[in-house]
N, C-alpha and C positions, 0 to 999 in steps of 0.2 A: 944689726944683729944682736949686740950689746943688752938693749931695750927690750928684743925679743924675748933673752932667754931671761931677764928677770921679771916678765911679765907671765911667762912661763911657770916659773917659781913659786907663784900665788898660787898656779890652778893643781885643782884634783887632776892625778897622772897614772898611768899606767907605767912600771919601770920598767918594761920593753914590751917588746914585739911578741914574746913567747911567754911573757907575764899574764897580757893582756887575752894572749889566746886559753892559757891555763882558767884566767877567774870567768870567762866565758860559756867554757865545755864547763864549769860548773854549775852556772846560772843556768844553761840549759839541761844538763840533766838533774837541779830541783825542779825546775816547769816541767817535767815529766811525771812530776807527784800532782800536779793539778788535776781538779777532774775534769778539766776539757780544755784546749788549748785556748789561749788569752790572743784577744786582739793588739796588734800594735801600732800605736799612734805616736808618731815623733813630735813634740810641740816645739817651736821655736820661742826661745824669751832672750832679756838683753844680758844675759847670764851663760849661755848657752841654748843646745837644743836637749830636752830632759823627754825621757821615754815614761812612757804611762800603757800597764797593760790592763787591758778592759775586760770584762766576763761579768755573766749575770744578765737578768733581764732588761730592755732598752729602757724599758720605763719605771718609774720608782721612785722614792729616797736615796739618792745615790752615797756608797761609803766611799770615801778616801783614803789610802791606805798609806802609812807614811813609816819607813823601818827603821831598823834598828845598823848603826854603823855599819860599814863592810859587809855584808849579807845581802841589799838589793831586796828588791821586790817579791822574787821567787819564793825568799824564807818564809811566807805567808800561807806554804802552800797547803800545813797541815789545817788551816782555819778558813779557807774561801769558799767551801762547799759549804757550811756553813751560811755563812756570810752572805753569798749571793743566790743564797735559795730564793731570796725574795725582795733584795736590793741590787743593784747595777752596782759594780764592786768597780772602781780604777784604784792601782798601784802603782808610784810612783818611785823611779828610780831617781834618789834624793842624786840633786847635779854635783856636789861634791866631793861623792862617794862614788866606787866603783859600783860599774853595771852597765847599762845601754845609754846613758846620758853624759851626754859630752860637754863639760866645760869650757867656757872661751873667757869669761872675766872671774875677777877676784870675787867671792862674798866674805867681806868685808866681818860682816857682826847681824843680829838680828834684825836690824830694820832692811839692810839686803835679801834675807833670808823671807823676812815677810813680801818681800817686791817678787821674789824670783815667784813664789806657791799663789800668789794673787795672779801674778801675770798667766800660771798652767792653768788656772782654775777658771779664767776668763777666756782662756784659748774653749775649754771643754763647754762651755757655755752651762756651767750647770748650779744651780741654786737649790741653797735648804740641804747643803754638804753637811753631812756628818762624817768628820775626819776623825780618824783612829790612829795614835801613832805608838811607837812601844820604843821606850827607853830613849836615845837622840830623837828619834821620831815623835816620840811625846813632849820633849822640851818646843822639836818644831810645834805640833801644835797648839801649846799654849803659850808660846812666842807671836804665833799668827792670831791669835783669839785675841792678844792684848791689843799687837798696831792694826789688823781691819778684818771685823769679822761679817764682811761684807761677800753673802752668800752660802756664810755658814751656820747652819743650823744646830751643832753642836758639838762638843770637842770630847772626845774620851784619851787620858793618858794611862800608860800601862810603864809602872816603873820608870817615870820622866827622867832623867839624869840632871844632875845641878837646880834646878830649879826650887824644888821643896825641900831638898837635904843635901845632908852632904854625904860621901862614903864611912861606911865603920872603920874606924881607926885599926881595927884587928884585920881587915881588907888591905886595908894600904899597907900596910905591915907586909901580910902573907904574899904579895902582888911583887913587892920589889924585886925578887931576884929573881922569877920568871920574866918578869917584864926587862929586866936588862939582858936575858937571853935571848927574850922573842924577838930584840931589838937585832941580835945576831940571828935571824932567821930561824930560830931552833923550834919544828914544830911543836916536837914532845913538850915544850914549856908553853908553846901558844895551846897544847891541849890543856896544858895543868889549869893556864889562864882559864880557859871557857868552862873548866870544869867547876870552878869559883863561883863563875857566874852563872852554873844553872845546876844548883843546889848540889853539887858536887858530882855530877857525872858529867861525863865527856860527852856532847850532844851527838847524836846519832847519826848517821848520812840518812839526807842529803846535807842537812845542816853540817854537819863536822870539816866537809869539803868547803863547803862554799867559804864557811867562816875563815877556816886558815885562809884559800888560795884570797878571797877580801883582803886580809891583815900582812900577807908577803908580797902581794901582787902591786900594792898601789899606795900611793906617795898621796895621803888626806890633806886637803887644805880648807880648814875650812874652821868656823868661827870655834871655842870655848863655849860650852853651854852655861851660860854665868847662872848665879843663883838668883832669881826674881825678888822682888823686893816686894813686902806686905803690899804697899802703894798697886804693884803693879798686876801683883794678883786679884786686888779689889778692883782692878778694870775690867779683869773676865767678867761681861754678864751675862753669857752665853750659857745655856745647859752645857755643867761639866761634869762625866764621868771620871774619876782619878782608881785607877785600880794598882793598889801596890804590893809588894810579893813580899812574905814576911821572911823568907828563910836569904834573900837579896842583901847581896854584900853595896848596891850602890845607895839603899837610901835607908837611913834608919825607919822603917815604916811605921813606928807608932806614932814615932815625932812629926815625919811627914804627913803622916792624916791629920792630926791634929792642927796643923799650920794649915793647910788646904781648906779644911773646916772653917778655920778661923778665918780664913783671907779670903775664900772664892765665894765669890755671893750666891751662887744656884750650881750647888757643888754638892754628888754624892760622892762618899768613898767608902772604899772595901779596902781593906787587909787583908789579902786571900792567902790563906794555911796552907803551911807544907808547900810552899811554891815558890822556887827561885827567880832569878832576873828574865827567864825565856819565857814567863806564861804560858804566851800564845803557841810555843809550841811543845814544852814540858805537858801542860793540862788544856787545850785545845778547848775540849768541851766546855770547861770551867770559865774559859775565857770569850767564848763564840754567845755562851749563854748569858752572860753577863752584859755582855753589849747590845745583843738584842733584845733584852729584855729590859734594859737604858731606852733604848729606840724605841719599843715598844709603847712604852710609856710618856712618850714626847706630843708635843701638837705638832703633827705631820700634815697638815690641811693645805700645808702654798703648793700651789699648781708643783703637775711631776716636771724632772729636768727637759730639757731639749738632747737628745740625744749630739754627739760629736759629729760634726761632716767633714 
């Protein structure tokens, strides 16, 4: 029993029964903002089983959709129409984080985190991915681009966390004494937080919902997004889009472009104006357009995916 519950300890949790039903009715009324309901595929890996939902045409460039902390899959929902107008869209509930995917082992650090998304991605049977991730989501996928970018076609990050910067000193400042409230459940200070993070308003429902009931509902275990090191961004040689938000309290965006520049060997990036850490859902169009128009311009010629059985 002993063994159990500190094996327990490592994993991503829900802290009850009525926690779990809370960040749920959440997660499902964002999928109510989609414009047609998503398929759902359970994958089983040595991690867990992790949920991927699917929408868009069978056949295509398939995207990969990879989110942002506590939020799940669903937050994606202002930009899939979009999206899978003319690509096969799956989203992926990261195994760590709340949502449909349920943890059973520790991830450890990035070379785990690459094993778990290699292992989903081999379940889907799909090649010539173009993965998308925004903020946690974006360190995963240039974590994955560095240890095996085997079946991916190209990696876009949207305000990556840790990797190319660090946060503004004037952030961590402003952050500490809601963060020790939020730590006390307090939501009005988890509003203030998310108000920081997307250029100063308080994000709108569905988002507003899902983000708090994510941040009180469920006990994160899961790795530090460390900073990359030159070395290891000169591994990327993957077509990489890097889009970073300039009015964003997590990464100094000039410094960060410039470092991306310098270090990623087939690397565009944007500093996109007047836009805080939420892009994809603050400026949707701005951000829908920007990836497709990355993709657009790629050599898309390897045979389309095999669809999932």
């Amino acid at each position: 029993m002993r063994e159990t519950n500190k094996k327990s300890r490592k994993l991503g949790r829900f802290r009850s029964e009525a926690a779990r039903r809370r960040f749920l009715a959440a997660y499902d009324a964002a999928l109510e903002y989609w414009p047609a309901a998503p398929s759902h595929l359970d994958i089983e890996t040595t991690f867990g089983t992790t949920l991927v939902l699917m929408t868009g045409p069978a056949m295509g460039p398939p995207i990969v959709l990879l989110h942002a902390i506590a939020v799940a899959s669903p937050a994606w929902y202002a930009d899939i129409a979009a999206l899978s107008g003319s690509h096969p869209v799956y989203a992926i509930d990261t195994i760590t984080d709340p949502g449909r995917s349920s943890q059973s082992a520790a991830v450890r650090n990035g070379d785990d985190f690459a094993a778990w998304l290699a292992e989903v991605l081999g379940a889907l049977h799909l090649d010539g991915v173009h993965l998308v991730g925004l903020s946690y989501g974006g360190w995963l996928a240039l974590n994955q681009a560095r240890h095996s970018s085997n079946g991916i076609a190209s990696i876009t990050c949207v305000d990556p966390v840790g990797a190319l910067g660090r946060p503004k000193t004037s952030f961590m400042i402003k952050m500490v004494p809601d963060s020790l409230l939020a730590l006390a459940k307090s939501e009005k200070a988890i509003h203030r937080l998310l108000a920081l993070m997307n250029n100063g308003a308080v994000p709108s429902e569905p988002l507003l919902e899902l983000s708090v009931a994510g941040l009180l509902t469920f006990v994160a275990k899961q790795p530090f997004p460390k900073r990359m090191s030159d070395e290891d961004l000169r591994s990327i040689t993957l077509p990489t889009l890097v889009l970073l938000c300039e009015r964003s309290p997590v990464n100094d965006a000039r410094r960060a472009a410039e470092r991306a520049r310098r270090c990623i060997p087939k690397v565009k990036v944007e500093v996109v104006a007047d836009s805080g850490h939420m892009l994809p859902i603050e400026h949707p169009e701005q951000f829908t357009q920007r990836v497709l128009s990355f993709l657009d311009g790629l050599d898309t010629t390897a045979a389309p995916p095999q669809s999932p059985t």
